[in-house]
VMD Tcl script that draws the C-alpha trace (Angstrom):
set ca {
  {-96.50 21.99 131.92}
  {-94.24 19.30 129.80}
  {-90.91 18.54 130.72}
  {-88.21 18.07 128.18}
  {-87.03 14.67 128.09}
  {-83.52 14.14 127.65}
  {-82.73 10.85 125.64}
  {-79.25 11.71 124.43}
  {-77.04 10.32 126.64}
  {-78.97 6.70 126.15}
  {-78.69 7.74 122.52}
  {-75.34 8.52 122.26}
  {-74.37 4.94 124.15}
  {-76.34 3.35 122.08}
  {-74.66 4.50 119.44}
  {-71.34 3.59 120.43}
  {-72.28 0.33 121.20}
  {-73.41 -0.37 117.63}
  {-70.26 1.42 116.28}
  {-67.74 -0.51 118.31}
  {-70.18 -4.01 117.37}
  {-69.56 -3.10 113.50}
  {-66.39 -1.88 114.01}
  {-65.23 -5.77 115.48}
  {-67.34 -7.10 112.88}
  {-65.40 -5.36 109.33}
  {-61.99 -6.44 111.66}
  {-63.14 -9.68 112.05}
  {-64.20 -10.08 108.41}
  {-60.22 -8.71 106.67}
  {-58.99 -10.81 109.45}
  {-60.96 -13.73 108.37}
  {-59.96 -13.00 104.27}
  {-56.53 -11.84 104.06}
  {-55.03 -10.17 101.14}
  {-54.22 -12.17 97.94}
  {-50.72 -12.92 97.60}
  {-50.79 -13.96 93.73}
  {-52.16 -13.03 90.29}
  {-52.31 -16.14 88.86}
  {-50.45 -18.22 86.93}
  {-47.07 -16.32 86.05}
  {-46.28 -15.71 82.76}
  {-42.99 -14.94 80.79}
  {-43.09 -11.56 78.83}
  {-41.09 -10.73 75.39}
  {-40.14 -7.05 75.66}
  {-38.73 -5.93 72.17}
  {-37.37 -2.26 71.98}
  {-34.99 -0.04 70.48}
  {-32.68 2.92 71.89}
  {-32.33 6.01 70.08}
  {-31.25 9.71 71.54}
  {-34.81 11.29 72.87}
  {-34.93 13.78 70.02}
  {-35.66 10.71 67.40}
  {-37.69 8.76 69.79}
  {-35.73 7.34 72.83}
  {-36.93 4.27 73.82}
  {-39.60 2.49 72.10}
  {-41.39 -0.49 72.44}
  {-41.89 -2.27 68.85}
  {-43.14 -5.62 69.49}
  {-44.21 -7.61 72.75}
  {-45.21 -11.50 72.91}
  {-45.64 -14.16 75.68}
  {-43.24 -16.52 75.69}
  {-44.86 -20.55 75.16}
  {-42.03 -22.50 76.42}
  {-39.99 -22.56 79.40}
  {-36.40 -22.18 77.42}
  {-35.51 -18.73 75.63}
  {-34.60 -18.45 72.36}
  {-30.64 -18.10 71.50}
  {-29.30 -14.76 72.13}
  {-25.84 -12.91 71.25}
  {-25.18 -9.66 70.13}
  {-27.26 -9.93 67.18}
  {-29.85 -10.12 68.66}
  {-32.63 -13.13 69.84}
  {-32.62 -16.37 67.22}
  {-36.49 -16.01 67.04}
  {-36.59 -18.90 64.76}
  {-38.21 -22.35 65.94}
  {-39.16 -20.65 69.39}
  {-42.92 -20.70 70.85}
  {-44.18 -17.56 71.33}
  {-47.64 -15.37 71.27}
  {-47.14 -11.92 69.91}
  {-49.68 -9.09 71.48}
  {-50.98 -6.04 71.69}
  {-49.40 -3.83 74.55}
  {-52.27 -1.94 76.55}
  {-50.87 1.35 76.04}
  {-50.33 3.38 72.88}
  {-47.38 5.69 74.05}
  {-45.03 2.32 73.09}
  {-42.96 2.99 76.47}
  {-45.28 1.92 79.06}
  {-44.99 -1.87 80.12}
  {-47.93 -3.55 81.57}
  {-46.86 -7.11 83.58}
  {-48.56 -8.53 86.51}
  {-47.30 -10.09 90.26}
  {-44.69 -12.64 89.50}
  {-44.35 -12.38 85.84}
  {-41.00 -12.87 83.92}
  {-39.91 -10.26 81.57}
  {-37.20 -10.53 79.02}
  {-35.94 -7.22 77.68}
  {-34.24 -7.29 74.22}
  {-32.66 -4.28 73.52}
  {-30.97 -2.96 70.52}
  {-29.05 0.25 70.61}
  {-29.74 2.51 67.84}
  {-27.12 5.05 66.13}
  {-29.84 7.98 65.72}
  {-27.00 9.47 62.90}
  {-27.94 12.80 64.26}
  {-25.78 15.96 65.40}
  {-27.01 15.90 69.02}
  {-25.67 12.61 69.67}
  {-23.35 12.85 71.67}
  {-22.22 9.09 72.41}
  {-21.63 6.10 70.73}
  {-23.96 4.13 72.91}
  {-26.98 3.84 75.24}
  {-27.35 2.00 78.70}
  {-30.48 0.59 80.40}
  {-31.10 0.48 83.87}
  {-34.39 -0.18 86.16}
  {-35.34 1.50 89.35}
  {-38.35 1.21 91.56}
  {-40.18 0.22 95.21}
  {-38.15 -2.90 95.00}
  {-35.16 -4.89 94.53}
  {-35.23 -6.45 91.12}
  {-34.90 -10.26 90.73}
  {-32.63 -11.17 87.72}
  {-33.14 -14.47 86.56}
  {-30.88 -14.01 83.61}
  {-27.96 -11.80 82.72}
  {-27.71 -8.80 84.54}
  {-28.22 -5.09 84.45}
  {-25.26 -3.45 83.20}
  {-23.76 -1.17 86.27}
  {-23.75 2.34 86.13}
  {-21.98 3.66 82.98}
  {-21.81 0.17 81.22}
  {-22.85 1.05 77.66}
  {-24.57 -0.80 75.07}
  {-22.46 -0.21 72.04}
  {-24.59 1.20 68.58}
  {-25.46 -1.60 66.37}
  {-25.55 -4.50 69.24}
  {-28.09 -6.10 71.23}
  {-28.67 -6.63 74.96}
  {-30.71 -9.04 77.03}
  {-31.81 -9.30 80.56}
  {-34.62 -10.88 82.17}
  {-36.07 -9.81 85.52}
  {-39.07 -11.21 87.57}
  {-41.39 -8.17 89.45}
  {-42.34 -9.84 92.95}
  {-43.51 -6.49 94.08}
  {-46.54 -4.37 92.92}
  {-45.81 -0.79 91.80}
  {-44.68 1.89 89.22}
  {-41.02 1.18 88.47}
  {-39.12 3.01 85.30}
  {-36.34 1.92 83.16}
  {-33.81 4.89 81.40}
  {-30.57 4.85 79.91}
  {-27.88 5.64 81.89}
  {-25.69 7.32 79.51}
  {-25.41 10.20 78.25}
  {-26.59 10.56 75.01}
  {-27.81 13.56 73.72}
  {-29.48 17.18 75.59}
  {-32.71 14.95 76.19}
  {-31.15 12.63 78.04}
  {-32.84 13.23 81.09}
  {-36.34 12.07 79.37}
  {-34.83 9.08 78.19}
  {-37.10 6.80 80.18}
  {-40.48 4.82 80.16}
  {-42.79 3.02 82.76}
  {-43.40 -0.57 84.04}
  {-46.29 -1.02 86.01}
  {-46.48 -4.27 87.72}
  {-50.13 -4.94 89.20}
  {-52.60 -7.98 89.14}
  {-55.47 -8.67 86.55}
  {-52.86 -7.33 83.90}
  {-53.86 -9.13 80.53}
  {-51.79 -7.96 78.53}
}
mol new
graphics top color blue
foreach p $ca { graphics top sphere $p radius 0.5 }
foreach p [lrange $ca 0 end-1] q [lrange $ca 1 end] { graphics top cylinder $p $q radius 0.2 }
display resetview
């Protein structure tokens, strides 16, 4: 007659010796390469858009470029002086024109111009633009208007905000403009590896 052996308790040690041994050695490996804490180089982003109610379009990205110098252009309520200033127009990487694509660090200049949609559900005389997302912005340059400061039809605004912090942030009017209101908005996702 055989008798059973009984190897699992050896086994089973064995086991969690070789667990625990890999365990310490993927802790000792992300303790030995921590996290990257840049993107790159930082670049400065030209953000060109208009404001119209949501029924005629809302807010719409028309033209985006990186900015080749470290002064930006002149700016009043007419809008950016464009001329003489170094700057690479491209192609943003979505095709919904509301979704901005920027990486860790980068600079981005909005130019706005509000947009008289000359339509009966308007209901103002005037849009506003605000940001909101997983972290406090950094305004290099002008400021966000506060809430219910209005950018008149017809005139231009300009701030220019640096994204420290990875993550989905949105931008939206904050007046009220029309019934669609509400989905007056559009996304900015900050990330790293972002090209364009």
């Amino acid at each position: 007659m055989q008798i059973s052996k009984r190897h699992l308790p050896v086994v089973g040690l064995l086991g969690l010796v070789v667990m625990a041994a890999a365990g310490g050695t993927v802790y000792y490996y992300q303790f030995l390469t921590p996290h990257q804490s840049t993107c790159g180089v930082p670049s400065h982003r030209l953000i060109f858009m208009r404001a119209e109610i949501q029924e005629v379009g809302g807010f719409k990205v028309y033209n985006t470029a990186f900015l080749n110098q470290t002064t930006l252009p002149a700016f009043n309520a007419s809008g950016p002086a464009l001329g003489g200033i170094n700057f690479k127009d491209y192609k943003p990487s979505s095709n919904d024109n509301k979704t901005i694509n920027v990486n860790v660090g980068d600079e981005v200049t909005f130019y706005i111009k509000s947009v008289n949609a000359s339509d009966s559900r308007q209901v103002s005389s005037s849009h506003g633009f605000q940001i909101s997302g997983p972290a406090t912005l950094a305004v290099v340059s002008g400021s966000l208007p506060a809430a219910g400061a209005t950018i008149p039809f017809g005139t231009w605004f300009s701030v220019t905000i640096r994204f420290d912090t990875a993550g989905a942030y949105i931008y939206f009017c904050t007046v009220i403009c029309s019934a669609q209101h509400g989905s007056m908005n559009g996304n900015i996702s900050v990330s790293c590896g972002t090209s364009v």
